[in-house]
N, C-alpha and C positions, 0 to 999 in steps of 0.2 A: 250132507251135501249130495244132489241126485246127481246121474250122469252128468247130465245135458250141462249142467253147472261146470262140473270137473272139466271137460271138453273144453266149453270157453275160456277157464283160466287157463290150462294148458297151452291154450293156443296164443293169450298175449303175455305168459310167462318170461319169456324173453324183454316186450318191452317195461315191463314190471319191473323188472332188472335193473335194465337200464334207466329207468325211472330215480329209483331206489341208488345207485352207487351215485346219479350226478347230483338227487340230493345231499346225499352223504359228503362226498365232494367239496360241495358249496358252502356248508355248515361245517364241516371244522375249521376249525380255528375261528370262527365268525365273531367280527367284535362291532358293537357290543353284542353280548350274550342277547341279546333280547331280540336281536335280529333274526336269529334261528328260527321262531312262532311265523315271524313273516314270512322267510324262505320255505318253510314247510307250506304253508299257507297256500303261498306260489305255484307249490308244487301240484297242493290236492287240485286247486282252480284249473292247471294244464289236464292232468287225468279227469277232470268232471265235461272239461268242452270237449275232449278227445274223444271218451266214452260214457257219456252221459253220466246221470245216474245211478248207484247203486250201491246206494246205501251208506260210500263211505262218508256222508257229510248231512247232517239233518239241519234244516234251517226252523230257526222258529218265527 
């Protein structure tokens, strides 16, 4: 990882964060079990409009 990389994540490390516990959050105890794929899903789709692109999702 160059700088210039390390810098950005640093810098929305924070909403990473908070990203990360309200999905946590939302998915335990989630019934049925199968709902969890979708809440995640949810999740990535917020982080992809928020901050574009970047890698964490490949469409084919």
């Amino acid at each position: 990882m160059d700088k210039d990389e390390e810098r950005r994540l640093r810098a929305i490390a924070p909403e990473i964060t908070r990203v990360t516990i309200d999905l946590l959050r939302t998915v335990v105890g989630l019934e049925p079990a199968e709902r969890v794929p979708e809440e995640a899903l949810r999740a990535a789709d917020a982080v992809l409009a928020e901050y574009g692109s970047d890698g964490l999702r490949f469409s084919s």
